[in-house]
C-alpha positions in Angstrom: -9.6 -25.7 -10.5 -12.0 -23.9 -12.1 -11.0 -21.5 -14.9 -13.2 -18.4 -15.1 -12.6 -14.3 -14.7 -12.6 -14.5 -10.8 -11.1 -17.6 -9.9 -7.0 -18.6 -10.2 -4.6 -20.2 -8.3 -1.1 -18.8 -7.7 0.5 -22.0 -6.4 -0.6 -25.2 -6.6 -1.5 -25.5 -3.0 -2.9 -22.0 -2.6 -6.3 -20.8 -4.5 -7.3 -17.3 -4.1 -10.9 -16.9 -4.8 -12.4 -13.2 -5.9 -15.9 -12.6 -5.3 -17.9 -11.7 -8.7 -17.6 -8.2 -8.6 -14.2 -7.4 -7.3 -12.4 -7.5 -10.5 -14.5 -5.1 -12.1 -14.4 -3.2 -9.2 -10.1 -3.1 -9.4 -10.6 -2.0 -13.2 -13.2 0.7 -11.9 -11.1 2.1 -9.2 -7.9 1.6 -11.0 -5.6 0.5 -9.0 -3.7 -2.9 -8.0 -3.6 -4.5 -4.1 -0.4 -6.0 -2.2 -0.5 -7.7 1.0 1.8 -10.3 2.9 1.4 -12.9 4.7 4.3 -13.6 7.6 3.2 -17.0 7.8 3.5 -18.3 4.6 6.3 -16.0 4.1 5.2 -14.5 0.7 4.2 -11.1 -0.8 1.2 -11.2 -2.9 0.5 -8.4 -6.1 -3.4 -8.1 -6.7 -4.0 -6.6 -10.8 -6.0 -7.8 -13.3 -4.6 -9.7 -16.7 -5.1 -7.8 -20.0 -8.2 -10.1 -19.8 -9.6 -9.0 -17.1 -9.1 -12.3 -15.1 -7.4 -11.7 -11.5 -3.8 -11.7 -11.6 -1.7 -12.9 -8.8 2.3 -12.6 -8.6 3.8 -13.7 -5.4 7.5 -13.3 -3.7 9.0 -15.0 -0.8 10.5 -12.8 1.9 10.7 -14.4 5.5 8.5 -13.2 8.0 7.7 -10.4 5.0 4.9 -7.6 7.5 4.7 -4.6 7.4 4.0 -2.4 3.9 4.1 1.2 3.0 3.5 2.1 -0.5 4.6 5.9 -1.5 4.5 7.2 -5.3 6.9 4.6 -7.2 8.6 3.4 -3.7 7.0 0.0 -1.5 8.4 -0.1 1.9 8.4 -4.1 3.3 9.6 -5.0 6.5 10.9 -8.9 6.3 12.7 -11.4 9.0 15.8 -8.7 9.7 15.1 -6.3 7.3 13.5 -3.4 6.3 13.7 -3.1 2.4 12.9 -0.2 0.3 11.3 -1.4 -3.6 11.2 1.0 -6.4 9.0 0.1 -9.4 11.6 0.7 -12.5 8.4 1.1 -15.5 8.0 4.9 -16.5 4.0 5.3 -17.0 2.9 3.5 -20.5 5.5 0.8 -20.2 5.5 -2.6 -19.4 7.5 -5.9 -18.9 6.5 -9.4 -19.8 3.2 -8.1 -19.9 3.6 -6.3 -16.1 2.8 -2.5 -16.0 5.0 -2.2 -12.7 8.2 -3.6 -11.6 9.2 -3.5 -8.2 12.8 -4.1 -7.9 14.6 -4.0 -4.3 17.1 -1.3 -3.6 17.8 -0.7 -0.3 17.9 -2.8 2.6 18.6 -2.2 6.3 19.5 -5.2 8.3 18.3 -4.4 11.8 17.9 -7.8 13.2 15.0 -9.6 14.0 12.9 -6.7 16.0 9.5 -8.0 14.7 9.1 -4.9 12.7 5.3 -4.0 12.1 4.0 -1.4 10.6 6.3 0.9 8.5 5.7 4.3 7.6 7.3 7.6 5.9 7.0 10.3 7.6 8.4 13.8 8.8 10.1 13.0 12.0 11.0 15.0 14.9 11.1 14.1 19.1 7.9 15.1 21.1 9.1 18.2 21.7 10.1 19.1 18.0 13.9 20.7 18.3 15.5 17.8 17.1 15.5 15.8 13.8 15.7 12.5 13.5 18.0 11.3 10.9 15.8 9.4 9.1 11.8 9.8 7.7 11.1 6.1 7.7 9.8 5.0 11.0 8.4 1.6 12.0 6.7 0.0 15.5 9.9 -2.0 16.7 7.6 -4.5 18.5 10.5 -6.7 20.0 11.6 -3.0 22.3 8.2 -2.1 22.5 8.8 1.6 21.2 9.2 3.2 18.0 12.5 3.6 15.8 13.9 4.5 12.8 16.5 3.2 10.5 19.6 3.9 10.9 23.6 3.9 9.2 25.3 2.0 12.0 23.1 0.6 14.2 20.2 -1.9 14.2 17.5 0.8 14.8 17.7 4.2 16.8 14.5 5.0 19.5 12.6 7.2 18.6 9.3 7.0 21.3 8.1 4.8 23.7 4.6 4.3 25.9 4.7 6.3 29.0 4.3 2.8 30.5 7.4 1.4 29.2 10.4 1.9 31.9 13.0 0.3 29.8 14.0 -0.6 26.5 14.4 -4.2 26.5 13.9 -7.1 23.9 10.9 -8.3 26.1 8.2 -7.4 23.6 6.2 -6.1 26.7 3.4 -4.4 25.7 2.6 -5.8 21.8 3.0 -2.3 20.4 2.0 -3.1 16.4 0.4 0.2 15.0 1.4 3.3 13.7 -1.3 5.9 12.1 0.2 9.5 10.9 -1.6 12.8 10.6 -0.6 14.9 8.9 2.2 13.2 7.8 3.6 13.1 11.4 3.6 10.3 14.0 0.3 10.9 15.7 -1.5 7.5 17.2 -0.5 3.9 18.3 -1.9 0.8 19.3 -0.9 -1.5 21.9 -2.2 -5.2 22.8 -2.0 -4.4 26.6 0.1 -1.7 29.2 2.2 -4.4 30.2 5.7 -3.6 31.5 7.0 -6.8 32.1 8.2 -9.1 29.8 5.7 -11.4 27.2 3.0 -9.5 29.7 0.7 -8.4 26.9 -0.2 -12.2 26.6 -2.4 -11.9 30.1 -4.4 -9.1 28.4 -5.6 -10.1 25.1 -9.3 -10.2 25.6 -9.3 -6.1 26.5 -6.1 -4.4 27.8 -6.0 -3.3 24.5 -5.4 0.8 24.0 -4.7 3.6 21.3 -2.1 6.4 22.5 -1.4 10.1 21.5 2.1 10.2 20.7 2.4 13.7 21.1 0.7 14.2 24.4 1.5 10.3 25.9 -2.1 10.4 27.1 -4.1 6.8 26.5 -7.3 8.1 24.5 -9.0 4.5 24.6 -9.0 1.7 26.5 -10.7 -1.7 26.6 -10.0 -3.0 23.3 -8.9 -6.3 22.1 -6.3 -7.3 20.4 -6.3 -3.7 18.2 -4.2 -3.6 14.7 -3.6 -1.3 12.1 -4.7 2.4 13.1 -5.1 4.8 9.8 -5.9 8.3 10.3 -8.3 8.8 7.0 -11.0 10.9 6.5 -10.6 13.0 9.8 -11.1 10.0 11.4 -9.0 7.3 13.3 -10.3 4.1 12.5 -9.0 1.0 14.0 -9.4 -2.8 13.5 -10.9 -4.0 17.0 -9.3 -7.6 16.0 -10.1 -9.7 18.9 -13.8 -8.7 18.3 -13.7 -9.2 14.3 -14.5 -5.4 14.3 -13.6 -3.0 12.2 -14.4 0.9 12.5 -13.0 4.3 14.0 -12.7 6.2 17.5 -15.0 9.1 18.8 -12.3 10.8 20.1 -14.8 13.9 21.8 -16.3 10.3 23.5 -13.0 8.6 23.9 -14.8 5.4 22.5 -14.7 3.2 19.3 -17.2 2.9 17.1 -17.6 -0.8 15.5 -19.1 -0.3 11.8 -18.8 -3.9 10.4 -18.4 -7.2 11.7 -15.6 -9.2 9.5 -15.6 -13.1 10.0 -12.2 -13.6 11.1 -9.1 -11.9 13.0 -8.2 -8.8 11.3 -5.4 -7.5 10.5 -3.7 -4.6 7.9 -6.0 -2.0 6.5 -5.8 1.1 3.7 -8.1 3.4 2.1 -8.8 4.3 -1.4 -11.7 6.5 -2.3 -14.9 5.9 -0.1 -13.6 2.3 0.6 -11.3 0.4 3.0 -9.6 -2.7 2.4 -9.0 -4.9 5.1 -7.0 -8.0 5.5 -8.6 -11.7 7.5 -6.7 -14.2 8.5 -7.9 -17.4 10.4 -7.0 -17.7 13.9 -3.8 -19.6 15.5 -5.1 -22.8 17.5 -2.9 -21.9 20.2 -3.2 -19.7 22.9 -2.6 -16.4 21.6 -5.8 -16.4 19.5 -7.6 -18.9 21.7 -9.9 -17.3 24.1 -10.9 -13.8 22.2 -14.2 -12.4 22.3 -14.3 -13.6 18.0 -14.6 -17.0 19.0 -18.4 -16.3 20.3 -18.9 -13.5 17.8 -18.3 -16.3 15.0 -20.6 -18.7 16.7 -23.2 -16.2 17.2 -23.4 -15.5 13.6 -23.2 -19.5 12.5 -19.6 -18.4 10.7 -16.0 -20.1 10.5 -13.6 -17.7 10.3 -11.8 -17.5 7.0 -8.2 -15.9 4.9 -8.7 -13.1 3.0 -9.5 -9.6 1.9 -12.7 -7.6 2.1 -13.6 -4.3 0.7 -16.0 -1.9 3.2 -17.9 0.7 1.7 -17.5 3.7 4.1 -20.9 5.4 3.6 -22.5 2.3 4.1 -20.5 0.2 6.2 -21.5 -3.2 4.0 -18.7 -5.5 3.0 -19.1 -5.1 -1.1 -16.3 -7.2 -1.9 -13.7 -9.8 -1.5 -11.0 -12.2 -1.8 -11.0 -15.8 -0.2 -7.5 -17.3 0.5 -7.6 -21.0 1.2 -4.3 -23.9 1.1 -1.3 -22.7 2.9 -1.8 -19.5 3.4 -4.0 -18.9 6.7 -2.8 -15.4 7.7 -2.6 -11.9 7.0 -0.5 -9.0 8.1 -0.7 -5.7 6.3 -2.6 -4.5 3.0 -1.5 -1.8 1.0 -2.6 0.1 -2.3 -0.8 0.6 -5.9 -2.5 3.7 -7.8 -2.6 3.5 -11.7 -1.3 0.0 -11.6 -3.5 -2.5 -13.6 -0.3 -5.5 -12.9 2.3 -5.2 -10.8 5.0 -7.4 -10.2 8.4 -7.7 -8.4 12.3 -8.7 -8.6 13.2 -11.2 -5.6 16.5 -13.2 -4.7 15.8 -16.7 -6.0 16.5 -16.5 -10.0 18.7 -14.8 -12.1 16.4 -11.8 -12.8 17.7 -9.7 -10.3 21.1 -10.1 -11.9 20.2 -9.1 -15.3 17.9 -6.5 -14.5 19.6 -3.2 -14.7 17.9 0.3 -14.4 19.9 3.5 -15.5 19.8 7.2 -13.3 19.8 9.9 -15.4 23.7 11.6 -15.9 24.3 14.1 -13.6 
């Protein structure tokens, strides 16, 4: 493969192509870019070399989703766990030529709930006079509600959709969003209202919604397929994914605004600056993805959908930048942001790092 600033490969069936300004833009904005991919398994770190030549560092975590990233902490959700990283470099230092080292700490083992997206937040019921015993809260998609973590138990409830009458492992509905405000639970998105088990599957073309946690009401309806609500900006934006959409809801209207059309089914998104970053993954040839509203909207435009990352500037609504993903890995879940890291990397479970790595707390 060809050698040059904005062009490497991390594997030697997976090439990850940047397009010609996105690693000046990374140096610009200063900051590094994690995603994962569920399919392929892997967590990918975004930075740039001391060359300024795109570097990629990659773990494997099973069925690795959902990401939250919060000072030196990165929240991943994997297969049956929910696992808590913290990067062990003070500012200024580095390791094997890394600026960041994510190493895992905590897991909880909750079982295979299909965790999406993962959040901290400050967490109370609807009602506010009880605490929850936990800040981290996560879209348990398997029970179709909310949850937190918890010391004894695979997950403890903490909301569900006014249309759920039952917590079951059905996945019912395909809840997979969580956006906070405030810091606080706030909106939700849902493939469909289904109540029966599997029953969002019938709805995928536009039983999609977004609901207010706090007052249970459904504030949009007739979406497909939405992912990834991020309140940013005093707006909620959403990705419209079975329409390749990607922009934010008029919530005097009770209507979503589409400000881009991205060439592929989208999924995970985050905000830095004036910009979001989304992720694209090609769709499934089976029947979940078969069907949607993209399919026309690709043909339409004379695209094939593609893997990947693109960069929206928010005062214009053009895509400036991106990343193309092509070999084994086809899709994307979640997308997530590392400020004042130029090269991150991270500890897994299949060498002997993580035995010799030690960090120290200070004495108490």
């Amino acid at each position: 493969m060809e050698n040059s600033p904005n062009k490497t490969q991390a594997t030697p069936s997976l090439e990850i192509t940047a397009s010609r300004q996105f690693t000046p833009w990374l140096l610009e904005q200063n900051i590094s870019i994690v995603f994962t991919t569920y399919q392929a398994g892997k967590v990918f770190f975004l930075g740039l070399k001391p060359d300024g030549k795109l570097s990629v560092f990659e773990r494997s975590f099973a069925r690795c989703m959902g990401l939250y990233t919060e000072n030196t902490s990165l929240y991943l959700s994997s297969l049956y766990q929910l696992w808590r990283f913290e990067n062990a470099l003070e500012p200024g230092q580095t390791h094997q030529g890394y600026d960041a080292l994510y190493i895992p700490q905590v897991s909880y083992v909750t079982g295979d709930l299909d965790i999406h997206d993962v959040r901290k937040s400050t967490l109370s019921n609807n009602n506010g006079s009880k605490n929850i015993p936990h800040e981290l809260i996560f879209v348990n998609t398997l029970f179709s509600c909310l949850a937190t973590v918890s010391e004894t138990h695979s997950f403890i409830p903490v909301w569900q959709p006014p249309f759920i009458s039952k917590l079951a492992a059905e996945d019912r509905c395909h809840l997979n969003g969580l956006a906070l405000q405030d810091g606080r639970p706030k909106y939700v998105t849902s493939v469909s209202q289904s109540d029966v088990t599997d029953g969002w599957r019938d709805h995928r073309q536009n039983g999609g919604c977004v609901i207010d946690i706090e007052s249970n009401e459904i504030i949009l309806n007739n979406l497909s397929m939405p992912h990834s609500p991020r309140w940013y900006q005093n707006k909620l934006w959403l990705l419209n994914s079975g329409m390749g959409e990607f922009g934010y809801v008029d919530l005097d209207k009770g209507k979503f605004e589409p400000i881009v059309f991205c060439p592929g089914y989208l999924r995970g998104c985050v905000f830095y600056g004036d910009f979001a970053i989304v992720g694209l993954s090609q769709p499934r040839h089976n029947k979940t993805f078969r069907g949607l509203p993209l399919d026309d909207r690709l043909k339409e435009k004379n695209a094939e959908p593609r893997c990947g990352l693109l960069v929206i500037d928010l005062r214009t609504g053009d895509i400036v930048h991106s990343i193309r993903i092509e070999g084994i890995v086809e899709e994307l879940y979640d997308v997530a942001v590392l400020p004042q890291i130029r090269r991150p990397m991270a500890i897994g479970f299949k060498t002997d790092e993580i035995r010799r790595l030690l960090t120290i707390g200070e004495t108490i």
